[in-house]
C-alpha positions as CSV (number, residue, x, y, z in Angstrom):
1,X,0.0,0.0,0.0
2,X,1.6,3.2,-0.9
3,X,1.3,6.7,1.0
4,X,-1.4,9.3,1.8
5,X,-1.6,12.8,1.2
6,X,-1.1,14.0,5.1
7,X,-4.1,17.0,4.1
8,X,-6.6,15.0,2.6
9,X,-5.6,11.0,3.0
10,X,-5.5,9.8,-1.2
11,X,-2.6,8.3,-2.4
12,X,1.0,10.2,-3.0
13,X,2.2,10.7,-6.8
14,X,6.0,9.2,-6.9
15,X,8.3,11.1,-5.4
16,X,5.9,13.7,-3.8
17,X,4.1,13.8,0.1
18,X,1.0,14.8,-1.6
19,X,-1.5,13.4,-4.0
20,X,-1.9,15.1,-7.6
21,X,-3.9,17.8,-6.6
22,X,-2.2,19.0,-3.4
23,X,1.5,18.2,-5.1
24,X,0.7,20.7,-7.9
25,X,-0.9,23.3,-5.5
26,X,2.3,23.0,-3.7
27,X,4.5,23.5,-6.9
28,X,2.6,26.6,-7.5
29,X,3.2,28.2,-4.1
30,X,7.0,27.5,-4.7
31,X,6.7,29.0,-8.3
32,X,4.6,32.4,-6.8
33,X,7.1,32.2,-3.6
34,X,9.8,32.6,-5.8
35,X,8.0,35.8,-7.8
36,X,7.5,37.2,-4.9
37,X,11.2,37.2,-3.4
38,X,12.4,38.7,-6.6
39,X,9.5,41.2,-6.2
40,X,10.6,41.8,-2.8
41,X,14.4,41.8,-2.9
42,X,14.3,38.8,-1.3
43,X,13.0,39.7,2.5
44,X,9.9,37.8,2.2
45,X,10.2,34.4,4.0
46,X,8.2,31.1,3.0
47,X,6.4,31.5,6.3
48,X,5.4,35.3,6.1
49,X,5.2,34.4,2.2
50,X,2.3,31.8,3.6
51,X,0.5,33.6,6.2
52,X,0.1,36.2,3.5
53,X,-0.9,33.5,0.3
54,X,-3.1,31.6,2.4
55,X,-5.7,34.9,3.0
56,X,-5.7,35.9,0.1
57,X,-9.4,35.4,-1.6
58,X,-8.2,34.5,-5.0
59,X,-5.6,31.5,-3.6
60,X,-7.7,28.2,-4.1
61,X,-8.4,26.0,-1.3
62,X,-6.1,23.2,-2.3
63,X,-3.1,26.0,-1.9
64,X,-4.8,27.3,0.9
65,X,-4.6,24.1,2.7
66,X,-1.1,23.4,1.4
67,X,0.3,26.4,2.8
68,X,-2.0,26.1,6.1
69,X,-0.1,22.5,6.3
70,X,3.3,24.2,6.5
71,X,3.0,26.8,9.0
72,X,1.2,24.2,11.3
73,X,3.8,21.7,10.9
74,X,6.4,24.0,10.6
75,X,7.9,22.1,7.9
76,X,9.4,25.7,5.9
């Protein structure tokens, strides 16, 4: 039996903690992250990056709970 996705319990794609959906929500945080650092001259952390992502209406609920994942696990 292979792994689950620790936010929503279907099975991991290879190589990844998550399952499709929550694997490319989490490539797309890292993507924006990294916009936003060049934006920002590179002072904005992944955790104040998060807090501030995760808020924002327009950031989908799979990101939402993604990013929600990290700062509760602390796994930055």
């Amino acid at each position: 039996m292979g792994k689950a996705c620790p936010i929503c319990n279907n099975p991991t794609i290879d190589d990844s903690r998550f399952c499709k959906q929550h694997h490319v929500a989490h490539e797309r945080l890292q993507s924006v992250f990294d916009k936003w650092r060049s934006a920002y001259g590179n002072e904005v952390t992944w955790r104040v990056f998060l807090e501030r992502v995760i808020r924002l209406p327009d950031t989908g609920r799979r990101a939402r709970e993604v990013g929600k994942l990290f700062l509760e696990t602390d796994s930055l």
